[in-house]
N, C-alpha and C positions, 0 to 999 in steps of 0.2 A: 888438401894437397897444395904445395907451394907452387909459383910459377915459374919456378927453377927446373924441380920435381916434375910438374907435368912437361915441359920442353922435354926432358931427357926422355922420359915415358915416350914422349910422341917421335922424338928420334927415330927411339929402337923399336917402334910398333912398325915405323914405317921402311926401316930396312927390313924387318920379316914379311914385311908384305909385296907377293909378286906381281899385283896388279890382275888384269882381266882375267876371269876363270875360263873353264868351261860353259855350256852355253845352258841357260835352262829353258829348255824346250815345252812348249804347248803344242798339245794336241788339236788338232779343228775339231773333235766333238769339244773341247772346253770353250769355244768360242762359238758356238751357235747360235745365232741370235736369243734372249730368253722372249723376244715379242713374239716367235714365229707362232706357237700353238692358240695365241690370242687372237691375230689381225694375219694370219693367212688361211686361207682356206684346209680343212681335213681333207687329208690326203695327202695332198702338197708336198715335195720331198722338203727339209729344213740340211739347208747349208750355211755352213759360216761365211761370214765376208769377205773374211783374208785371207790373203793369197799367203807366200810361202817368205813374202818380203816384208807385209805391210802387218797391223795390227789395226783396226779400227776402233775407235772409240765414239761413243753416243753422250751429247753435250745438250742437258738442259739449261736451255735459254729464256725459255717466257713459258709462265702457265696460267691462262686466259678463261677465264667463267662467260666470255660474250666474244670477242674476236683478236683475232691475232693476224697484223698486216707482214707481208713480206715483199720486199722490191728487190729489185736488180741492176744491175747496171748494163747487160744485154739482156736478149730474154732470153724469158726461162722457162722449164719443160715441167709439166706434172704429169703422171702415171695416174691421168683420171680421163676418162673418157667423157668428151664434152666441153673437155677445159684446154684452151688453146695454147702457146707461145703465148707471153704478156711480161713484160715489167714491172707490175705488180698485184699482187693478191690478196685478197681479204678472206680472212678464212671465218667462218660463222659454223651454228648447231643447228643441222634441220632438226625438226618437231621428231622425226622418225629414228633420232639417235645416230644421224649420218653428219657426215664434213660436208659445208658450203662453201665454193667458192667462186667470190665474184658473182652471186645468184644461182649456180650450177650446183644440183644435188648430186654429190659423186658416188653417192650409195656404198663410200667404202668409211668405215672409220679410221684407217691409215693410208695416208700419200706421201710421195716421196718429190722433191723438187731438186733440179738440176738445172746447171747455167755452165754450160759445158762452153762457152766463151769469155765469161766471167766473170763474177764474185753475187753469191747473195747479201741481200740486207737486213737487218729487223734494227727497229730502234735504233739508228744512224749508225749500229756499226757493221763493220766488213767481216765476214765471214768466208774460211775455203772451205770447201765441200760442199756436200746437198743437206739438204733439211729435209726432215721428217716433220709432218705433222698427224700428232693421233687425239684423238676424241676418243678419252677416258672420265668412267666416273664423272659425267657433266663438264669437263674442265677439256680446252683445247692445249695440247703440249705442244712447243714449236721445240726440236731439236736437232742439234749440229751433229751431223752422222763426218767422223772428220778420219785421215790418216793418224796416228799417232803423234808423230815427230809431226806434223803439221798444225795440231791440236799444242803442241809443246811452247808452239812458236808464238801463243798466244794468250800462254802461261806466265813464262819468265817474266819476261818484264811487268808484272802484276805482285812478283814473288816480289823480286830483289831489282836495283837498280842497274842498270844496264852500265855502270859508269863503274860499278865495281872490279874487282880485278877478277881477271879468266877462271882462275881455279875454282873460287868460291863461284860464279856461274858454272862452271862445269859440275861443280857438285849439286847445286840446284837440280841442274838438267836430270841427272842421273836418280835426285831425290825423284824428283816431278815426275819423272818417267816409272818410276816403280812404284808410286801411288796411283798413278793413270791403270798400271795394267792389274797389280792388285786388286783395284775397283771393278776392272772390267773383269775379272774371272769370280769375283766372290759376289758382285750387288745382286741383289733379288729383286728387282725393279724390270720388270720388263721390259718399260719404254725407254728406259737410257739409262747409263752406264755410273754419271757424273752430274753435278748441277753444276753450276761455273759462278756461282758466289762461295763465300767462306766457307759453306759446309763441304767442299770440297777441297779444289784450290781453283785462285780468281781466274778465270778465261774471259777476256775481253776481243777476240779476233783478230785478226788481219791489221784492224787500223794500230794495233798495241807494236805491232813487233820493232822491233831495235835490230843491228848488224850484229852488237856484240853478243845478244843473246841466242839469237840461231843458230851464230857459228858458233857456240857451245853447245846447242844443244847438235848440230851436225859432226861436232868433233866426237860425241861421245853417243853417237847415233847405236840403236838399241842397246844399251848397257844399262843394266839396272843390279840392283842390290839383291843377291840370295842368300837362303838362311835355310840349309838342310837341304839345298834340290829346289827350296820354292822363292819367289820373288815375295819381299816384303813389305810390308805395311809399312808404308818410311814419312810416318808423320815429322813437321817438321813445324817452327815457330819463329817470333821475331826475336828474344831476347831470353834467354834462360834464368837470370838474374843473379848466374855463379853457380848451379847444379843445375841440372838437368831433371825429368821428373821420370822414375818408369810409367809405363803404362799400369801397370798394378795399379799405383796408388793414385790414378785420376781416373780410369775408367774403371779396375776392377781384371782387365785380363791380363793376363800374364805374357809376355814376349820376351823371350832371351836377348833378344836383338835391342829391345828397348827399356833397358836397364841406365837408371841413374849413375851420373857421371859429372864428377868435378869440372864446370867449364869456367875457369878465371878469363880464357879469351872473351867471354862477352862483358868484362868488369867495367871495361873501357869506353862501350857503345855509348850513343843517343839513348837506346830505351832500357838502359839498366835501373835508373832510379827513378821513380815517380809518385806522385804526391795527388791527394781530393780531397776535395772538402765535399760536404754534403751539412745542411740544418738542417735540427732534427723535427720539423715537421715535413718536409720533403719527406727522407729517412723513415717517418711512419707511415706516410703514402705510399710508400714502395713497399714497404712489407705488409700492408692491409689490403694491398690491391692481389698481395701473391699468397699474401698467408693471413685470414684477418683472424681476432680473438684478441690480438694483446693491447692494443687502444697506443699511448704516446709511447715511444720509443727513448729508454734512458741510458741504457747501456748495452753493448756489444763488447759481450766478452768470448772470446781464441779456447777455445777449452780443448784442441788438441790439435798435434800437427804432424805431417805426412813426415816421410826418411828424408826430404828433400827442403825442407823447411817450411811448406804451402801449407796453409791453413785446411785443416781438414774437417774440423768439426767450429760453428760457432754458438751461444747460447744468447740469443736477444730477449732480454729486460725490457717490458712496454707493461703500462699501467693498469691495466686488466689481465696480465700474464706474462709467462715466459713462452720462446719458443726456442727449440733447437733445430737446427739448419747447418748443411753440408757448407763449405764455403768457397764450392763452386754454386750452388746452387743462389748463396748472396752475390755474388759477382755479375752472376746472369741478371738475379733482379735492378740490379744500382744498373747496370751496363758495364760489357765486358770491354769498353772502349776508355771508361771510367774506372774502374778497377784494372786494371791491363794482366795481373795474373792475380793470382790465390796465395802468393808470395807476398804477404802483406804486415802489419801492426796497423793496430786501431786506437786512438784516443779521441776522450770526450771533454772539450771545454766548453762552458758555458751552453751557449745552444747550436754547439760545431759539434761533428765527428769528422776526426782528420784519420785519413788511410794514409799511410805510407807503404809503400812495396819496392819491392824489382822485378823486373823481367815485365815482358808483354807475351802474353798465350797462353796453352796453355803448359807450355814445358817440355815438352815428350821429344824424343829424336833429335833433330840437328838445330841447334840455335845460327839461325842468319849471320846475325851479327857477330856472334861468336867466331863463324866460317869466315867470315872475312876476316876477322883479326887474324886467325891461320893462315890465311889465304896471303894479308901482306907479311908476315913472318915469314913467307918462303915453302909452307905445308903446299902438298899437290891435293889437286879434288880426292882421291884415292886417301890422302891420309886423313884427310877433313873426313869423310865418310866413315871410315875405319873408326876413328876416333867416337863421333856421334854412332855411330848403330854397329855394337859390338858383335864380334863373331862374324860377320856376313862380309860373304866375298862380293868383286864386282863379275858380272857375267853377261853375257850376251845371249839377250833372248830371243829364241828362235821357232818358226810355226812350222811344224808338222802334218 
């Protein structure tokens, strides 16, 4: 598609489009906590958190095999008997399969901490809300039990820069928000909802937030993306490298909403083209340490590739064999910070293999960079989203 072509397309998508729908509504049994039948007693009624306003989300922060500190900058309260007001906590495992803290056996494996005049800490940063801590499977979890739109505010500027322009944050906002609450109705994780590194999206706290990224996420407070009545999976990337990927063809599942799509807006960016080197004794290291049997590493040969142009299958040549490998699954080995997508070409000189690629991620839903080039063309967050995740209205989501 030209970039002529796609202007006009994005036009007339966005005069058909009416903006905010209907609301899509949850239920309070779909928010129940999933910890309650683990870390509260039988019997016990099990209630949701949220009220009729707020959505709550559960944020892993740290997972501890020996102790997990937390401070404050007032004190702060624990639902453990025995354990006072303090500014801060050291949490340890008694012998008995119980939480310690500060020396005190709380005989519970889940506590919850409050600082109802201001801000917790773990690892120098600021955090709003209370923290959980549970003693699972040997391991102490510390996590940020947070508002929603408060959790959001600690998002953005992790995603995109705060210096970009309104629309492409406002579509952030409304991405970040419908993978927050998607996560919280579908994870099967009992003790939290989110992790707050990549495998999620980055939550850094309180100390991260920015003006400009609140007030997008406050302009476009509970709106999120639906697709048949339910909120979607709104995965989202640095760079698409000029297509987009479906979800099909990098995980396997199918989504209407996340179908492949011409994006020339991110032709332009920072991370559209990038380049590696790697020797190939390195190069054998990596793949003996991930896959051994084929000894020095000679050739990496593309032997097929997805609708979107990503490498999908590779076959590596090494001196006691062949192997074949996914070419996500190479990217993970080299590092996905070194290969930046699966959008790539591979050659071999001398004792080089040089990657050439585009895009950084792994492709799927809305390219950043892309969003902001819409975003300075004049597109509103609404057509930017429309655009990236086909079919699905904006909606406002609401708890019952």
């Amino acid at each position: 598609m030209s970039v002529l072509s796609c202007f006009l397309s994005c036009v007339s998508m966005g005069n058909r489009y009416s903006g905010t729908q209907k609301t899509v509504t949850i239920t309070q049994s779909d928010l129940k906590s999933k910890d309650r039948s683990k870390y509260v007693p039988v019997g016990a009624e099990i209630k949701a958190e949220e009220t009729d306003k707020n959505i709550v989300v559960k944020v892993l922060l740290e997972r501890n095999g020996e102790s997990i500190t937390v401070a404050s900058d007032a004190p702060a309260i624990i639902d453990a008997a025995g354990v006072g007001a303090a500014r801060k906590f050291i949490f340890t495992a008694a012998a008995d399969g119980n939480i310690v803290i500060n020396g005190t056996n709380t005989a519970k494996t889940r506590v919850e901490i409050t600082c109802p005049d201001g801000f917790l800490m773990n690892n120098r940063k600021t955090y709003r809300g209370n923290f959980l801590v549970y003693l699972s499977a040997g391991n102490l979890l510390l996590v940020n039990k947070i508002e929603l739109e408060m959790y959001l505010y600690g998002v953005l500027p992790c995603e995109v820069s705060n210096s970009w322009e309104k629309e492409v944050l406002k579509a952030q906002a409304v991405a970040a928000r419908s993978f927050a609450v998607y996560n919280r109705l579908k994870n099967k994780t009992p003790e939290y909802d989110l992790d707050s590194g990549v495998f999620s999206q980055v939550y850094k706290g309180r100390d991260i937030e920015a003006r400009a990224t609140n007030d997008a996420i406050d302009e476009t407070a509970g709106e999120v993306l639906g697709y048949e009545g339910e909120v979607i999976q709104a995965f989202f990337h640095s760079n698409s490298g000029g297509k987009t990927a479906s979800s099909a063809e990098v995980w396997g599942g199918e989504y209407k909403y996340l179908e492949s799509v011409d994006d020339p807006y991110s032709a332009n960016s920072r991370s559209y083209s990038w380049s590696y080197k790697i020797n190939r004794e390195k190069l054998s290291g990596i793949i003996s340490k991930n896959k051994s049997g084929i000894g020095n590493v000679y050739d990496v040969h593309i032997t097929d590739r997805t609708e979107s142009n990503r490498v999908k299958n590779v076959r590596i040549t090494g001196s006691e064999g062949e192997l074949n490998a996914k070419g996500k699954d190479l990217r993970s080995w080299i590092g996905n910070d070194r290969l930046r997508s699966t959008n790539f070409t591979v050659s071999v000189s001398d004792n080089e293999f040089t990657f050439d690629g585009r895009g950084w991620g792994h492709g799927v839903g809305m390219s950043q960079e892309g969003a902001r080039e819409m975003a300075k063309e004049g597109r509103t967050y609404k057509e930017i989203l429309r655009y990236y995740y086909k079919n699905t209205k904006i909606k406002k989501v609401r708890v019952e």
